[in-house]
N, C-alpha and C positions, 0 to 999 in steps of 0.2 A: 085768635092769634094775630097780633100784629104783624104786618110786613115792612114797619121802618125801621131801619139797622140804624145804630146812633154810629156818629164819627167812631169811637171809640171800638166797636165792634168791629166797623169794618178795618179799623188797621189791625187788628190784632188776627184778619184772615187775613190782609196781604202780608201781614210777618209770619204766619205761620207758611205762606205757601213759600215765601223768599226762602224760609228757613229749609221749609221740604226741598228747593230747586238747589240752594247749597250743599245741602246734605248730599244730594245727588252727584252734583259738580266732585263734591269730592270724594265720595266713592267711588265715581266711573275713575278720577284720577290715581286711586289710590288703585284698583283695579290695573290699570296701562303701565303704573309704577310695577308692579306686582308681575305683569307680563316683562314687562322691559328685565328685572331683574332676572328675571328666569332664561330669558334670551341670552343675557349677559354669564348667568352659568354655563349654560349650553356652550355657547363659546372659549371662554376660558375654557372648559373639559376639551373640548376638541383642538386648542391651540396646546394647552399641554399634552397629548397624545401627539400630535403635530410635530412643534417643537424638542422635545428633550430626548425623541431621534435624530435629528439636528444635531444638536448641540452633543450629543455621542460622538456622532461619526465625523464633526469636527474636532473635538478633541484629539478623535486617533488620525487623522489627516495632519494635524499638528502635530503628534506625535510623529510620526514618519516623515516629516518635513524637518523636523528637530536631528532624528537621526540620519537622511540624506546631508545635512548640513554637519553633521559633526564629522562628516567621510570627507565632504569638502576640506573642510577645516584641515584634518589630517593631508590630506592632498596637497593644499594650499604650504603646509609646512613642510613635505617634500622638498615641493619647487623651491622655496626658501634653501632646504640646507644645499639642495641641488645650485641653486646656484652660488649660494657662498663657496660651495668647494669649486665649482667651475672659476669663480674670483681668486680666487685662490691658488687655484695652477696659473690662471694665469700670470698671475704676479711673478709665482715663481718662473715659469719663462722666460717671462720680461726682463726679471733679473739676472737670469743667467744670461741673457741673450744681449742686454742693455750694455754688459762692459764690454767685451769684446769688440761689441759694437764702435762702442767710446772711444777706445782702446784703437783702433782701426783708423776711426777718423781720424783722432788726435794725431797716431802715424803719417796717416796722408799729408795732414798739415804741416807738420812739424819737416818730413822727407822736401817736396814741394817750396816751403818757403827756407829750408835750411841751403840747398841747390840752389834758387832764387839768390840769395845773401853770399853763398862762397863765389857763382857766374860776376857778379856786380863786385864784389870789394875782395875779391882772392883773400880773404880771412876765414882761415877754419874756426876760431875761437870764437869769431863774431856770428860763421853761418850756423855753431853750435848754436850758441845763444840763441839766436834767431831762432833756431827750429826748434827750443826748449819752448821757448815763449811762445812760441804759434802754437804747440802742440797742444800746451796747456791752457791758452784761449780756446780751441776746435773744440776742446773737451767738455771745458766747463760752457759753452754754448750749447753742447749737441746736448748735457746734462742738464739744463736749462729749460730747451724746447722742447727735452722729454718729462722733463715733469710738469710743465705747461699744459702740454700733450693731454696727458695723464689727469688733471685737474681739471680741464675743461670737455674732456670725452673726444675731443677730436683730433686731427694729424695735424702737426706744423705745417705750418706755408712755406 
């Protein structure tokens, strides 16, 4: 028996051993793949057991968040009609209270500058006049600065 291997023979053991150390490579791969999916089970199972308690007992936390919020809600439109009716009287107050008011001033005026006008020119007809005309400026000013008043939220200067 000979012991010279030709060229030929010996590539065809280092292919056959390359092929054996491939085969290998990717069995052991195919094996770590094989692990890893198996891990990758395990886990999704345990994050599903995990989570979708979760995700229950947020649901009903939102649930009862929903329903505190719709008590709100109802709350919220109390106060609403609560205070339109408080707007509401008020006006009317104001309104009853506003002429009189008017009414008073315009008096003051009209008294005042009408005495003023008969003191200075002895004319009843002119201190008449006079205290029409003041009366009815006092009025419509004090009528004026209350609905300025009123528009802006705040009290005349």
């Amino acid at each position: 028996m000979p012991l010279a291997v030709t060229t030929s023979e010996a590539l065809d053991v280092v292919l056959a051993i390359f092929l054996i150390v491939v085969g290998l490579a990717i069995a052991y791969a195919f094996w770590k793949l094989g692990l890893l999916f198996a891990q990758l089970a395990r886990t999704t199972r345990n994050t599903e057991r995990e989570v979708l308690p979760v995700v229950g007992k947020t649901g009903g936390t939102l649930d009862r968040v929903n329903r505190e919020l719709d008590k709100v809600d109802v709350m919220t439109d109390s106060a609403v009609e609560a205070v339109t009716a408080v707007d509401r009287a008020v006006r009317a107050v104001s309104a009853i209270v506003t002429a009189p008011v008017e009414a008073l001033a315009g008096l003051a005026a009209a008294v005042r500058h009408g005495v003023s006008s008969f003191v200075t020119h002895r004319n009843v007809d002119e201190a008449v006049r006079t205290a029409k005309d003041a009366g009815a400026r006092r009025m419509a000013d004090l009528a004026d600065e209350l609905d300025e008043a009123g528009r802006s939220g705040a009290a005349p200067r």
